[in-house]
C-alpha positions in Angstrom: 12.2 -10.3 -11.9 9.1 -9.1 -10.2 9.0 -6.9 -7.4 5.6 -7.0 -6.1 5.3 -8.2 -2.5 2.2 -10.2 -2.9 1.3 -12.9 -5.5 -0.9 -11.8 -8.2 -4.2 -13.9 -10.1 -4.3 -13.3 -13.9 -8.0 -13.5 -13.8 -11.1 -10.9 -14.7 -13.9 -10.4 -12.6 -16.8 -8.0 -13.0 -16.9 -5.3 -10.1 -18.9 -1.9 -9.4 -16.9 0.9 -8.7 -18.2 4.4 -7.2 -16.8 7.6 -5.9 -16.1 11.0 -7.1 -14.4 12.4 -10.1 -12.1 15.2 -10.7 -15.0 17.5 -11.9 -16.6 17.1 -8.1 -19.5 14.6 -9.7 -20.1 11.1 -8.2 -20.6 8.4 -10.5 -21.1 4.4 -10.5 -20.0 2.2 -13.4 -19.5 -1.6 -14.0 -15.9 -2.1 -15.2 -13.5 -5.3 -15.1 -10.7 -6.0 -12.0 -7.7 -8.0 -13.5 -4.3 -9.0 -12.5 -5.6 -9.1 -8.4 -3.9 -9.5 -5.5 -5.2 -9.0 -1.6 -4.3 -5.5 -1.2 -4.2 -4.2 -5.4 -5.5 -4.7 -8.5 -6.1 -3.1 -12.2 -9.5 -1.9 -13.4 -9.9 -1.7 -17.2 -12.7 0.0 -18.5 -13.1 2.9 -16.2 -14.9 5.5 -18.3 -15.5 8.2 -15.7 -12.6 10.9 -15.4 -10.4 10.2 -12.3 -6.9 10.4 -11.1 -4.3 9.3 -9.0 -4.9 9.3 -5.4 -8.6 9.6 -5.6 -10.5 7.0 -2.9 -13.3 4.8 -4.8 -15.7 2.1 -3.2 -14.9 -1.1 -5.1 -17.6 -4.5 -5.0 -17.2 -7.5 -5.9 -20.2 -9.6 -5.2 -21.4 -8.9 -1.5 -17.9 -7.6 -0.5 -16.8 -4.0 -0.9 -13.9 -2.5 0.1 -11.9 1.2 -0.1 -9.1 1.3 -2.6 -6.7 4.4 -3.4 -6.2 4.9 -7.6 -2.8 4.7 -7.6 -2.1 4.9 -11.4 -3.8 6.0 -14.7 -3.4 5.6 -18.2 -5.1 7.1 -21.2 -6.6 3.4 -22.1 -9.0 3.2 -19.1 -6.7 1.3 -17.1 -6.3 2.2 -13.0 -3.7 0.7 -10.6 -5.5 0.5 -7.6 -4.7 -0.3 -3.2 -6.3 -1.6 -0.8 -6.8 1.2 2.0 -5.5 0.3 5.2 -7.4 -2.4 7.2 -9.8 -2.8 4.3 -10.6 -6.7 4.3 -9.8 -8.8 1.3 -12.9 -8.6 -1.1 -11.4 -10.5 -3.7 -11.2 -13.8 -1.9 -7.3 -14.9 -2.7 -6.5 -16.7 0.2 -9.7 -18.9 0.7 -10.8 -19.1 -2.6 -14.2 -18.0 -2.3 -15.4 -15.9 -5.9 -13.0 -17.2 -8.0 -12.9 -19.4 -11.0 -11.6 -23.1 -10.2 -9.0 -22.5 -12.7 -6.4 -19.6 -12.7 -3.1 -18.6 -13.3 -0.9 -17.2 -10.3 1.5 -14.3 -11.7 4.1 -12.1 -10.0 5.0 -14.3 -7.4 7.6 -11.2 -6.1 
């Protein structure tokens, strides 16, 4: 059974993500979002070295938002979380960015 408290989309989108890495060095990269929710979501492909609980600048079309890295693995893959009063930039309750088809996951 799945614990999350929000409904997940098992979708890929393209986003730009930018912030800081463990060395001190900013950076900005194109990766892919997956498996989104309002709040969360994972980035595969993230290339430059960060870590948990590092703040990065996530877009997604005009949207941006503030997310926490709230897991890593050695693949590339991040767990990230909305910060606190960040809006939505993902567009799960009205439906505005996403494909016409999906699959909801982890209804929690």
């Amino acid at each position: 059974m799945d614990r999350r408290k929000e409904r997940r989309l098992k979708l890929e989108l393209p986003v730009r993500i930018w912030g800081v890495d463990r060395m001190a060095r900013p950076f900005a990269e194109l990766v892919r979002v997956r498996n989104v929710s309002n709040r969360g979501a994972v980035l595969a492909g993230v290339r430059s070295k960060v870590q948990t609980g590092e703040v990065l600048e996530v877009q997604h079309g005009a949207s941006r938002a503030q997310f926490r890295i709230v897991w890593m693995s050695l693949s590339g893959e991040a767990g990230i979380q909305a910060l606190a009063f960040e809006p939505p930039i993902f567009g799960m309750g009205i439906g505005i960015g996403l494909p016409k088809v999906f699959e909801m996951v982890g209804t929690g």
